[in-house]
Structures are given as C-alpha cells and as structure tokens.
N, C-alpha and C positions, 0 to 999 in steps of 0.2 A: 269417060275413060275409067270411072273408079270401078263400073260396075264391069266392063270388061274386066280387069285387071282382077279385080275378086275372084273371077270366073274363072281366069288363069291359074290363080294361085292354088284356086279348091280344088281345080281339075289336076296340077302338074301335083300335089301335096296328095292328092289319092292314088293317081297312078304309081305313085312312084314309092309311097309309104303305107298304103291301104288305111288298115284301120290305124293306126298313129297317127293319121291327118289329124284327128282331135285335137290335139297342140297349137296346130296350126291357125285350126276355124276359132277355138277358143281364144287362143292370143291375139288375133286379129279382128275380131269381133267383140272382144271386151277390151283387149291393151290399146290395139290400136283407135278405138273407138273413143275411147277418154281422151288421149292425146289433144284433140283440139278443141272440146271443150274448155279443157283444163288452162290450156293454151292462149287461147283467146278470153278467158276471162280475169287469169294469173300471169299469162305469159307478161315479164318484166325484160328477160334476159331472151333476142329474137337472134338466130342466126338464119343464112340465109343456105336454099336447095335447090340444086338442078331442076329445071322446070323449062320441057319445050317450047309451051306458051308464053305470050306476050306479056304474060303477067307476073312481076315476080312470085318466087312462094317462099316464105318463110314460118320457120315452125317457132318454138322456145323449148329454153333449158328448162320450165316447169312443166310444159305440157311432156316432155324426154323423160321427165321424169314420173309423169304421171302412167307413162305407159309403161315403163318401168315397174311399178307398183301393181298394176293390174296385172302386169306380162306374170310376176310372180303367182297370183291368185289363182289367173289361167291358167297357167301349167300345176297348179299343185289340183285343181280341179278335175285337170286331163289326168293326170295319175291313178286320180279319186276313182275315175271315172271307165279307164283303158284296162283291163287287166294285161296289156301287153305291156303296161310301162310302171316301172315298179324307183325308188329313190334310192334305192343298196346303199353300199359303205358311198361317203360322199352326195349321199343324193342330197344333202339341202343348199351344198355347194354347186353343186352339180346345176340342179334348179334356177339357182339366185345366176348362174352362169349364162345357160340360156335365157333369161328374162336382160341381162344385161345385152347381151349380143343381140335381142330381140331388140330391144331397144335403141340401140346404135344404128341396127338398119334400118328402121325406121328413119333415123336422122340420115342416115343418108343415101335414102332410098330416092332417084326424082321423085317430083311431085306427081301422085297419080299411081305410081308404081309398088308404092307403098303397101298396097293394100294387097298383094301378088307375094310380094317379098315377105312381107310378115306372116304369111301362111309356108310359107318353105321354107324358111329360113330357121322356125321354134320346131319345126317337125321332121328336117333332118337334124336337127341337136338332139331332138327327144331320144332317133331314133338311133341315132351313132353313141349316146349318154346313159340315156335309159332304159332302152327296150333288150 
C-alpha cells in the first residue's frame, strides 16, 4: 500500500501543481521518512490512527514531531531549490506554517495513506503560500 499511495500522491502533486510538487516529494521523503524512525526508537508518548488492517497502527508525539522538524528543512530546501517558490513578507511563518500542517496530516493521515497525503498536502500550501 505505501508504494501505491506514494505513487498517488507524486502523480495527483504533479498534475495538479507541476513544478511545485518539490515540496511535496521533499517533505515526504525526508519529513515523513524520519517519523518512524524517530518514533519507534523515542516514541514515549503513542497515539492511536485509522488503519483498514487488522493491525492496529500507532504513531508518537516524537516521531510528530520529528517530522515536524524535517517538514521545516524540506521545505526551506524546496525554496532553495524552485525558483517558483520564493519566502516574501511572512515567509518564515509562512513555512514553519506549512511544516506544522504537514505534520498534523501526517498524524492523521490512515495508516498507509500517509505517504500520498504528505505530498499534496506541503505542495498545495507552498503553492497557495508561496508560489
């Protein structure tokens, strides 16, 4: 499911924002990517996420936070990186804005789904924000 879902997310983040998708692949590829390391080897504080399967799934408030931290990185990266997308008046708010929202979906993204959502979710903010 995760690799479909990826698949989804690259595909629905290009058609619909071209070259902006950057945000998307970057935050999800580096934000979301920490999360469960981070998670599972700090996670202290577990909440629990929608998940079809028979198994429950649960993330933590550190690994939330972890991608949090990265979601930042990535997107100051995609900035670095788009010359379509630029920080203007408010941009470090602006940024630390989406990396939080980035991060929220994540948490309550189902399980699986995560990986779709985290790529459209940082790259219509970029592109309603900063482009």
């Amino acid at each position: 499911m995760p690799y479909f879902t990826t698949l989804v997310g690259g595909l629905a983040s290009s058609l619909l924002f071209g070259p902006l998708a950057i945000a998307g692949f970057l935050v999800a590829g580096l934000g979301d990517a920490i999360g469960e390391p981070v998670g599972a080897r700090f996670g202290k504080h577990r909440y629990r996420v929608f998940s079809r399967a028979d198994v429950p799934a649960t993330r933590s408030l550190e690994g939330s936070a972890a991608v949090f931290g990265m979601s930042v990185v990535a997107l100051a990266l995609a900035v670095a990186a788009s010359p379509q997308l630029a920080l203007g008046p408010l941009g470090g708010f602006k940024l630390l804005a989406i990396a939080m929202i980035s991060a929220l979906t994540e948490a309550v993204s189902p399980h699986g789904w995560d990986n779709a959502t985290m790529q459209v979710a940082p790259t219509a903010l970029a592109w309603l924000w900063l482009a």
